[in-house]
Structures are given as C-alpha cells and as structure tokens.
N, C-alpha and C positions, 0 to 999 in steps of 0.2 A: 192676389189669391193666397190663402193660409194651406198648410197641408199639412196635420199635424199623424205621427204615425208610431202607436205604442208597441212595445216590446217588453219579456224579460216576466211576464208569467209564468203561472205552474204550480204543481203542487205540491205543498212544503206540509210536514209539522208542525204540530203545537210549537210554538217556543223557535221555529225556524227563522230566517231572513231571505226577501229577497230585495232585489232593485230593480222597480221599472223603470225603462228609460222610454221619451218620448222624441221623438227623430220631427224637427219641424224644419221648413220651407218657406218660402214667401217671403210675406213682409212679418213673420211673425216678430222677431226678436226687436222690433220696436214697439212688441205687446204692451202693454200697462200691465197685466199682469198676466202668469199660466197657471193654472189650476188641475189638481188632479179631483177627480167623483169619482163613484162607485154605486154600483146599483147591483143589490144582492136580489137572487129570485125572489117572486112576490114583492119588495118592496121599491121605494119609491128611490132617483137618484141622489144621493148624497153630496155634499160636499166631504172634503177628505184632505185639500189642505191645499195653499196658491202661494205663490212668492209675487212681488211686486217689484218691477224692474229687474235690476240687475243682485236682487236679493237683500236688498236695504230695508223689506220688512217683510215677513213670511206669518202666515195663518195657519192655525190647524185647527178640528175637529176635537172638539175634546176626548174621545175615547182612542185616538191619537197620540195625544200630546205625549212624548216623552217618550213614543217607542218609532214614529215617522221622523222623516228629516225631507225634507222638500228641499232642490236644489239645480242651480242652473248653470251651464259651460255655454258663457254667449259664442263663443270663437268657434265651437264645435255645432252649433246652434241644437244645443239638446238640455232637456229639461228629465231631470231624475226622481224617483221617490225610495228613498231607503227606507226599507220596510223590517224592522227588528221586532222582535216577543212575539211573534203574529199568534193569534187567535183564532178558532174554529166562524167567529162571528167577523172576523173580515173576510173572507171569501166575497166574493161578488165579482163583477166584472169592472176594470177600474179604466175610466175614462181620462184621457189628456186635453184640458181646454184653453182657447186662448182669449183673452180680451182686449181685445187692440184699442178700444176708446175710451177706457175709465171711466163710464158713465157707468155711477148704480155702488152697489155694494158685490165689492169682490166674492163675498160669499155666497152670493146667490148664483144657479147658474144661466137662468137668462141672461144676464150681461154678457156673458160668451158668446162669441160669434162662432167662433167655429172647434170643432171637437173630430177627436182621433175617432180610429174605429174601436179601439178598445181591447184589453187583454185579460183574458180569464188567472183570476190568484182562485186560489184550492186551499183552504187550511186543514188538515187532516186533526182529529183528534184523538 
C-alpha cells in the first residue's frame, strides 16, 4: 500500500514562492515515477510536472517551465515542488501522485495509482 500526504500550502502573492512537499509510505519510492496535478475550480485536473526515478528525467507543464522545479529526497522518502513567480492562474488545489508500474505516458494521470489528498495554493493578485 502507497500513502502519499501533501503539505506546504497557502496563500501567497503575485510574484511569491512556495514549496510543497509530499510525505510518502509504502512501497512508494520504487515508484517509476511521482507526479504533482492541480485542479483549479470549475476545471479539469492538470498535470503540473513528474520526475522519473530518482530524478534522471523530470517533466513540466509548459506554463510551468522555468518558474517550478520538481524534486525528490529518496532517504527522506519525500517528493517537493518549488513553486517561484507564482501567478493568480496557479491557484488550484495541487495533488501528489505516484506510479509504481510505468505503464502509459507519465503525463497522463490515469497511470497513477494512487494520489495524496491534496493541498490548497491561493495566489493573491
């Protein structure tokens, strides 16, 4: 059994940072890969950006790129997302996922088995 458990919301400014961290159990950390989503009211869950192993190749979202950093402390068994330049349009609620069988495309998030309860980000404008 997986049990993954997010942390490190809240509400920031334009232009603020933070860092969620996700607290995982089990047999996660011989995931194939963890993924963070998000799902803003009214719309649909997001992908938001996954690392693969022990971080040997990470994905992001393009409206992402360049201001996220996805990252993982196998020893600690905890998965991060530093979050810089945030925007009023990331708000959402940001999900921690894991996929322990590499079946599929990491960006999708069906291939996750199993997913945190999740932690509300605020961006204030």
């Amino acid at each position: 059994q997986v049990q993954l458990v997010e942390s490190g919301g809240g509400l920031v400014q334009t232009g603020g940072s933070l860092r969620l961290s996700c607290a995982a159990s089990g047999r996660t950390f011989s995931a194939y890969a963890m993924g963070w989503f998000r799902q803003a009211p009214g719309k649909d869950r997001e992908f938001v950006a996954c690392i693969i192993g022990n971080g040997v190749q990470t994905y992001y979202e393009n409206s992402v790129k360049g201001r996220f950093t996805i990252s993982k402390d196998v020893a600690k068994n905890m998965v991060y997302l530093q979050m810089n330049s945030l925007k009023p349009e990331d708000t959402a609620t940001y999900y921690c996922a894991a996929d322990t069988e590499g079946v599929g495309s990491v960006l999708l998030q069906n291939v996750y088995e199993y997913w945190g309860q999740g932690t509300q980000v605020t961006v204030s404008s």
